[in-house]
DOLOTI-569162 format. One record per residue (C-alpha): residue in one letter; y negated, z, x. Coordinates in steps of 0.5 Angstrom, whole numbers, padded with zeros to 4 digits, always signed. Layout:
N
AYZX;...
***
This chain:
464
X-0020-0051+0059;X-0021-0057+0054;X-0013-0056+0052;X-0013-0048+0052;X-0021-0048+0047;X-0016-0054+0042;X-0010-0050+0042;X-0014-0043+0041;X-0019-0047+0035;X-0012-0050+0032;X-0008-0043+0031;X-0015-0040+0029;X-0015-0046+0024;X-0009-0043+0021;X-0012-0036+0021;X-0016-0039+0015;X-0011-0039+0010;X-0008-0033+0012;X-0014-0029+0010;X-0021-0029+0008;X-0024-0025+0013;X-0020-0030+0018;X-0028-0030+0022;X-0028-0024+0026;X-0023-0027+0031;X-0027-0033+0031;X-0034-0029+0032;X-0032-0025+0038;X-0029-0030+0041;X-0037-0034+0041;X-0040-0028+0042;X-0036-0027+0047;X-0037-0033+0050;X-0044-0033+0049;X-0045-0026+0053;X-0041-0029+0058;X-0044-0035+0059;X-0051-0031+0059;X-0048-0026+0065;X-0046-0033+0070;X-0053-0035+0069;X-0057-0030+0071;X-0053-0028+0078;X-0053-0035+0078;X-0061-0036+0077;X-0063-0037+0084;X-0058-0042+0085;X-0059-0046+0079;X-0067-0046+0080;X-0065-0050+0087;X-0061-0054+0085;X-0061-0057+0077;X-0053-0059+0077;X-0051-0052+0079;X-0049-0051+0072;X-0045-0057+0072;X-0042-0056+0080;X-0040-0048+0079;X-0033-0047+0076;X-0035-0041+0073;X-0040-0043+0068;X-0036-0051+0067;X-0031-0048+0064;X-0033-0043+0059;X-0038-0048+0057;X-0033-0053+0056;X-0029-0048+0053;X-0033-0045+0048;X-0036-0052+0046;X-0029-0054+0046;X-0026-0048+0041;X-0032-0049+0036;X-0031-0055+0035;X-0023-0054+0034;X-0024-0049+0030;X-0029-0052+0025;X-0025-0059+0025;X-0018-0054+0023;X-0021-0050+0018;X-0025-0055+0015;X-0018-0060+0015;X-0014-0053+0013;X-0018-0049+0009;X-0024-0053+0007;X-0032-0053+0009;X-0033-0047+0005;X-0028-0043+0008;X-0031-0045+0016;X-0038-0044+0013;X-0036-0036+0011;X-0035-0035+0019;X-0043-0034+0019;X-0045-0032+0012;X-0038-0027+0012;X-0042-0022+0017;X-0048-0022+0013;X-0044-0020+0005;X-0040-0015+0008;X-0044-0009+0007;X-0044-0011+0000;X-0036-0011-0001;X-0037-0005-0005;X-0043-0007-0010;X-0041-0004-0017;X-0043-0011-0020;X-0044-0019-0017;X-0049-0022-0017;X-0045-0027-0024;X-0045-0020-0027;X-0038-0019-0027;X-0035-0011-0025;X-0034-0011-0018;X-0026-0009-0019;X-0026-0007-0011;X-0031-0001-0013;X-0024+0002-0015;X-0019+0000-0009;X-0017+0005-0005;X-0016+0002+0001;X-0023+0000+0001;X-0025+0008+0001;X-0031+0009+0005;X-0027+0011+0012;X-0029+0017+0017;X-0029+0018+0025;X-0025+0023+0024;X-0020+0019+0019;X-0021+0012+0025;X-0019+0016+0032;X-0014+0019+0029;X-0010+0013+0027;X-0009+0010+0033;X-0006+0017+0035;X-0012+0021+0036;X-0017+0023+0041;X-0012+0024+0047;X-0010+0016+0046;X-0017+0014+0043;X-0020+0017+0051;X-0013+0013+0054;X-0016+0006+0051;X-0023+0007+0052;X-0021+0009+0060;X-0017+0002+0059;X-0024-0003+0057;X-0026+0000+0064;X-0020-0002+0067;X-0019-0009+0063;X-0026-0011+0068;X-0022-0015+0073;X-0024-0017+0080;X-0022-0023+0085;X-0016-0023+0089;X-0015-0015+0085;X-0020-0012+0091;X-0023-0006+0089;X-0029-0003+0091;X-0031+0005+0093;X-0037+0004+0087;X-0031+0001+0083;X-0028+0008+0084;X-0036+0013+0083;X-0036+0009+0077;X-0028+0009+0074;X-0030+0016+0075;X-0035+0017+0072;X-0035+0013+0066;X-0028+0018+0065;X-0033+0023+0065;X-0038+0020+0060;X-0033+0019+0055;X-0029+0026+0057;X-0036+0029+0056;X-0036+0025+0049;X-0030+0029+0046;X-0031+0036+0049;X-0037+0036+0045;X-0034+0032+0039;X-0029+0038+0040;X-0035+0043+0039;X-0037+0041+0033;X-0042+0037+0034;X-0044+0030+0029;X-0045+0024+0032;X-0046+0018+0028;X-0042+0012+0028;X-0048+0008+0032;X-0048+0013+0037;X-0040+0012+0038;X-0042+0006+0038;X-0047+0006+0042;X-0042+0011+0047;X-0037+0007+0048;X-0041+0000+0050;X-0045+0005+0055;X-0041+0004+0060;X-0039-0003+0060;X-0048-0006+0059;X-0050-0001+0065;X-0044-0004+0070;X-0045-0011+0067;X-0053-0010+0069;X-0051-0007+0076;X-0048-0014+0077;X-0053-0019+0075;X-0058-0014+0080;X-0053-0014+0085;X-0052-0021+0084;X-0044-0019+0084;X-0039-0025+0083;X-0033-0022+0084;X-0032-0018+0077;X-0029-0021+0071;X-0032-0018+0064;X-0029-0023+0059;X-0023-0018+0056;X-0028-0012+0056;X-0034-0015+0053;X-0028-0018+0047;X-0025-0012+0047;X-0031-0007+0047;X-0033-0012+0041;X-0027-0012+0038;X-0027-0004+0037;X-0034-0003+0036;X-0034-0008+0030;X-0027-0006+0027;X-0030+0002+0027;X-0037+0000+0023;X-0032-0004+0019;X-0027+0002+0018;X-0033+0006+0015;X-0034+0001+0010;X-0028+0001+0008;X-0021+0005+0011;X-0016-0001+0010;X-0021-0004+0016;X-0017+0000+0021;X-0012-0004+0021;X-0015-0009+0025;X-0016-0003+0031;X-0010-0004+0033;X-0010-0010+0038;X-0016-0008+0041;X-0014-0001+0042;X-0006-0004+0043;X-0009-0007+0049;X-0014-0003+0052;X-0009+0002+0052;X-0004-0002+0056;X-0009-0005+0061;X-0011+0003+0062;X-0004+0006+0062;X-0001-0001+0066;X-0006+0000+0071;X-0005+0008+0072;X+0002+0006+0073;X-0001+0000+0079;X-0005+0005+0083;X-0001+0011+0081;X+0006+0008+0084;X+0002+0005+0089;X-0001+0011+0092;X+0006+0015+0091;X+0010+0011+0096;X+0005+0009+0101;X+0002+0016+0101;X+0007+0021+0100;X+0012+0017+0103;X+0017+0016+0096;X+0022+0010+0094;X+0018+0006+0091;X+0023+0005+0085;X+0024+0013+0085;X+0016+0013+0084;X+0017+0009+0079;X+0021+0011+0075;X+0018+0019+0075;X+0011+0015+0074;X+0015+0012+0068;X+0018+0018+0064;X+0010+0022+0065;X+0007+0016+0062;X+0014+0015+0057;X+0012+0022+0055;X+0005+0021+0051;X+0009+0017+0046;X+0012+0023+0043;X+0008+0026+0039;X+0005+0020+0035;X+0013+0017+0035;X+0014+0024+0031;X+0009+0023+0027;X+0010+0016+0025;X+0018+0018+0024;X+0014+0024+0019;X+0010+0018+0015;X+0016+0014+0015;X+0021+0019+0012;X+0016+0021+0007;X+0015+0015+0003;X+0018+0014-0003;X+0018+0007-0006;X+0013+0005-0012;X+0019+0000-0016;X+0024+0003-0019;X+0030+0001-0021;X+0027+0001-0029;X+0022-0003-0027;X+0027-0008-0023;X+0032-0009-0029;X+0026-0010-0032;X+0023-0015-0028;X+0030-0018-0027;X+0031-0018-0035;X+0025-0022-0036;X+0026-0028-0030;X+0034-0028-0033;X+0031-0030-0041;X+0024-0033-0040;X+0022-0040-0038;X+0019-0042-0032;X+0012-0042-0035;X+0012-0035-0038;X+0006-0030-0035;X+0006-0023-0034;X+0000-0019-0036;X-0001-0012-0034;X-0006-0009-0029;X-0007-0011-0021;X-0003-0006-0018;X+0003-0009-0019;X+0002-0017-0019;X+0005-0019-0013;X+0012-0015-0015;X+0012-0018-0021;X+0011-0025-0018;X+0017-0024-0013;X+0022-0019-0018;X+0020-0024-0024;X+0019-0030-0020;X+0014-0032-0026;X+0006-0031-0025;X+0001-0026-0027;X-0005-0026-0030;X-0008-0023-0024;X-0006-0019-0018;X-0008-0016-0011;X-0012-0023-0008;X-0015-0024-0015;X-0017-0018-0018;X-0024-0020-0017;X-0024-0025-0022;X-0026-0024-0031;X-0019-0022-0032;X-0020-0015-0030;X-0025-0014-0036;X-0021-0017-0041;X-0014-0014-0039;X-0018-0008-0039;X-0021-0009-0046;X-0014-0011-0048;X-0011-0005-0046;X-0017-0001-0048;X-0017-0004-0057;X-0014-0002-0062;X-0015-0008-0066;X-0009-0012-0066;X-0012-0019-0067;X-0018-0018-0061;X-0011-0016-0056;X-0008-0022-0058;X-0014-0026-0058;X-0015-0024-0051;X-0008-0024-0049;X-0007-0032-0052;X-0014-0033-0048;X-0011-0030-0042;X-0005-0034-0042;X-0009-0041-0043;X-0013-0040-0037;X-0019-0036-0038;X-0025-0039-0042;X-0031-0036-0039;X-0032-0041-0033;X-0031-0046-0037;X-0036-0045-0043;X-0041-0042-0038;X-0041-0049-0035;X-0044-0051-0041;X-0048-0045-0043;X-0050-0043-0036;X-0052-0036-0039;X-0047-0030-0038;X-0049-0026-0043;X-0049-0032-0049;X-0042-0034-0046;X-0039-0027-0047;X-0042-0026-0054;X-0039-0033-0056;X-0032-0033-0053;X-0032-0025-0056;X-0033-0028-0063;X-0028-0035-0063;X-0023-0031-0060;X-0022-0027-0067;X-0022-0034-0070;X-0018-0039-0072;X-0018-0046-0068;X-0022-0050-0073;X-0027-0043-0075;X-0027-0043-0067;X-0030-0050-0066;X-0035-0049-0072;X-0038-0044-0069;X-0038-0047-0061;X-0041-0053-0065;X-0046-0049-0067;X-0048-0046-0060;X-0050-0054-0059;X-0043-0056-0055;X-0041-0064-0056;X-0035-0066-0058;X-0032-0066-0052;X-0034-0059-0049;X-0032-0056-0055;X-0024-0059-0054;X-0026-0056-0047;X-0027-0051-0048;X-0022-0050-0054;X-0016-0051-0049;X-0017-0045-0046;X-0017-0041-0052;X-0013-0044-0057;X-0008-0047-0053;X-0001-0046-0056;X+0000-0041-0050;X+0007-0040-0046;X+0011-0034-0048;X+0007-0028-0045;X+0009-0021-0044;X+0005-0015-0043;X+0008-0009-0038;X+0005-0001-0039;X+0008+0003-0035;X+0007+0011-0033;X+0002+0010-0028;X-0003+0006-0032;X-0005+0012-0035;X-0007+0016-0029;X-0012+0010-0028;X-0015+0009-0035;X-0021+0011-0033;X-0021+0005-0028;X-0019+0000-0034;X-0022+0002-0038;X-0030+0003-0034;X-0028-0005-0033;X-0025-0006-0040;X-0033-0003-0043;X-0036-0006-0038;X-0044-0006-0041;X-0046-0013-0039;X-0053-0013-0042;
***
């Protein structure tokens, strides 16, 4: 337990620096815990009352104990030691910030460049079930949380078989009204697909049942639960569906193929390996249909380079310096950055910061001294942050670097000298407006058009 809980902390530790949302494994796995835990206990109440040490004494609840304590100890050590306290402190106030992902604006008044994301697309029922292939295979990995519930030495139990059946009834039942039109909201699936599992793990602690491991589907339930309410906030989040609904689905098929080839060749009498191989193809044969369409996508995807913006890109890594800067708008930044191997004003992991408003302001003016203004501004890193330190006023801040963008060095630092700034604030402060910048170039391209009103919203964005 000591070693599987620091292994498991270690390689979440290295999740943080993969992704910013890097917490939701670690959530599920305490909650997880946690309900486990809490589940032990109470089949195990009379025992602890009698006797104080049982807690300590029961392997059951020792182990995930020391498990538990063990992981979050591992994790907070690993993100911490990887990625910073700020990081490990996001595994509790991430949660809470995630329904205002798509807040137009922040709290520091900058636009919210993420209300424009596709990705991030208020998602459907319909859009999330049909991305794991559909209301057949979805049902197969609801089937599949019932099935993860594990017994000792594999034994099962006639009420093992009344509730496997009627728990496929409960969710056939779901989506034969599904099917007839009618509504349901994303907490009552919720609500549906948890059902099962909580009226079976209270069966258990009234019947003081031992026997039965619910850990992988409490994880699972968890896990798909979540990943559906994330879904609905935004679509790119469905793509953490597909471990949940991969194992659930597994589990469910793996077991029918158990029972199924067993019940085969001990009741009809088959050759196992024949019963086998049958039971395979069947099972084989569900895959078609999503394999077609997976094949359909694949051949109607048309890359967004093209050899213009390659030769470009290519160009441009060939006859600039190391430190030279691409400016264009965020879409293509990370092709920018490999093609061109030169960095970028802003891309798809910092889309959120000032530079969305001041590319699109740059995009969007006619006066050329404003554009290279903003453009040698950009270049020298960005003044805002630097000069709001100082003024600790976004509205004051914004006026000011507006103004001394269009001026010269010494015109620059008169007027930052008027705003109160010592002399050292203001070389601060300078240094990020009027440096000598390094060679800059500014990529258009045709699709830039279609999105001008998302530059340009951020371009005009009304800070008062």
């Amino acid at each position: 337990a000591i070693i599987l809980g620091s292994l498991a902390g270690f390689f979440t530790g290295i999740f943080t620096f993969a992704w910013s949302g890097w917490w939701f494994i670690f959530d599920f796995l305490l909650v997880t815990i946690a309900i486990t835990v809490a589940y032990l206990l109470l089949i195990n109440f009379s025992e602890i009352r009698k006797n104080k040490w049982f807690m300590v004494s029961d392997v059951n609840i020792r182990n995930m104990l020391i498990f538990g304590i063990v992981y979050f100890l591992s994790t907070a050590i690993f993100a911490i030691l990887f990625s910073g306290w700020e990081q490990f402190r996001n595994s509790f106030l991430g949660p809470l910030s995630f329904p205002s992902i798509k807040a137009p604006v922040t709290p520091n008044l900058w636009p919210n460049v993420l209300t424009t994301v596709a990705e991030l697309n208020e998602g459907s029922i319909n859009g999330i079930i049909n991305s794991v292939g559909g209301p057949f295979l979805f049902f197969i990995s609801l089937i599949g949380l019932i099935l993860s519930i594990s017994t000792k030495e594999g034994r099962i139990k006639k009420f093992d078989v009344f509730y496997l059946i009627s728990s496929i009834l409960f969710y056939g039942a779901y989506f034969l009204v599904r099917k007839a039109g009618v509504d349901i909201s994303v907490l009552g699936l919720a609500g549906l697909i948890m059902l099962p599992l909580v009226i079976r793990i209270i069966i258990a602690i009234y019947k003081k049942d031992n026997d039965h491991d619910f850990k992988l589907p409490i994880l699972l339930s968890l896990w798909i639960v979540s990943t559906i309410f994330a879904s609905i906030k935004g679509i790119r989040f469905t793509l953490l569906l597909a471990p949940a609904f991969s194992v659930a689905f597994g589990v469910a098929f793996g077991r029918i193929y158990e029972y199924v080839s067993g019940a085969l060749t001990k009741g009809l009498k088959i050759h196992k390996a024949i019963a086998s191989g049958i039971l395979i193809i069947v099972l084989l044969s569900v895959y078609v249909s999503p394999t077609r369409a997976a094949i359909r996508s694949a051949g109607a995807d048309v890359p967004i380079v093209n050899d213009a913006l390659y030769n470009t890109l290519t160009a441009i890594k060939k006859d600039s310096k190391p430190d030279a800067i691409i400016t264009s708008w965020w879409d293509f930044g990370h092709h920018f950055k490999y093609i061109a191997d030169r960095p970028v004003t802003f891309d798809g992991t910092t889309q959120v910061y000032p530079p969305a408003h001041w590319v699109g302001k740059l995009l969007m003016t006619d006066d050329e001294r404003q554009a290279f203004g903003i453009i040698r501004m950009l270049d020298c890193g960005g003044a805002f942050n630097p000069l709001n330190d100082f003024i600790n006023n976004p509205h004051t801040s914004l006026k000011i670097i507006n103004k001394i963008i269009l001026l010269d060095k010494a015109g620059a630092e008169n007027e930052l000298g008027k705003n109160s700034l010592d002399k050292n604030q203001i070389e601060n402060v300078i240094k990020y407006t009027h440096c000598v910048p390094p060679e800059g170039y500014l990529i258009a391209s045709e699709d830039m058009i279609g999105k001008s009103g998302v530059w340009s919203h951020f371009g005009s964005w009304n800070f008062e």
